[in-house]
C-alpha positions in Angstrom: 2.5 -24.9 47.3 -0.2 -24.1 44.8 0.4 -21.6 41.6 -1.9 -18.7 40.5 -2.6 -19.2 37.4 -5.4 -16.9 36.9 -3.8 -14.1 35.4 -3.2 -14.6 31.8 -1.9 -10.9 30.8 1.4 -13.0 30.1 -0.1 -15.3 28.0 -2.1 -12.8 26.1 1.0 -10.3 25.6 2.8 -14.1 24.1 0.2 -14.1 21.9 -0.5 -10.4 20.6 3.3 -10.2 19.7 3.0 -13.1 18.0 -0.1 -12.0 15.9 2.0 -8.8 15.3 5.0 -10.4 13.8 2.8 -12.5 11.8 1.0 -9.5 10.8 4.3 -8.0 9.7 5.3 -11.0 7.9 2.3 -11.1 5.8 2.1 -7.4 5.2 6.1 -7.8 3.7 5.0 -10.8 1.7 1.9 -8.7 0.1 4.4 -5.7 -0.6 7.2 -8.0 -2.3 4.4 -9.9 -4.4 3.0 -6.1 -5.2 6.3 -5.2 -6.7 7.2 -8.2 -8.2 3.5 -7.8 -10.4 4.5 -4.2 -10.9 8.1 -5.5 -12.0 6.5 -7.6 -14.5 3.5 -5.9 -15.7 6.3 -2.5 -16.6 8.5 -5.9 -18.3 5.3 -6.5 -20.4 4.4 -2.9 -21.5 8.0 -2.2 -22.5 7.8 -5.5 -24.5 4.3 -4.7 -26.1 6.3 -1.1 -26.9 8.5 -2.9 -29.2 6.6 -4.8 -30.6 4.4 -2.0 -32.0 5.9 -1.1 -34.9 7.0 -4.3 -36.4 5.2 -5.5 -39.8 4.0 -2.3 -41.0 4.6 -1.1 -44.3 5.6 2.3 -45.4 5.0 2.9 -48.7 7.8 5.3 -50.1 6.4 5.5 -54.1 6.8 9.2 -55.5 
């Protein structure tokens, strides 16, 4: 009994759903990093914003 294995559309449909959740994956990983560098550079200006007015002198003399 010999098998046909010259059709490959199986195959190829394992494969492009594989590339697709990989695809996915990487697109979810890029979002979460995104926001995560978002996240930190909002921490950073809020901490610059504090800093700001610290050591400056205000001279009150009438």
């Amino acid at each position: 009994m010999a098998m046909n294995i010259s059709s490959t559309s199986g195959v190829d449909a394992a494969l492009t759903a594989v590339q697709s959740v990989e695809d996915k994956r990487a697109g979810l990983q890029i979002a979460l990093l995104r926001k995560s560098l978002d996240s930190q550079q909002q921490q950073a200006a809020d901490l610059m914003k504090l800093l700001e007015g610290k050591g400056q002198q205000i001279d009150l003399r009438v």
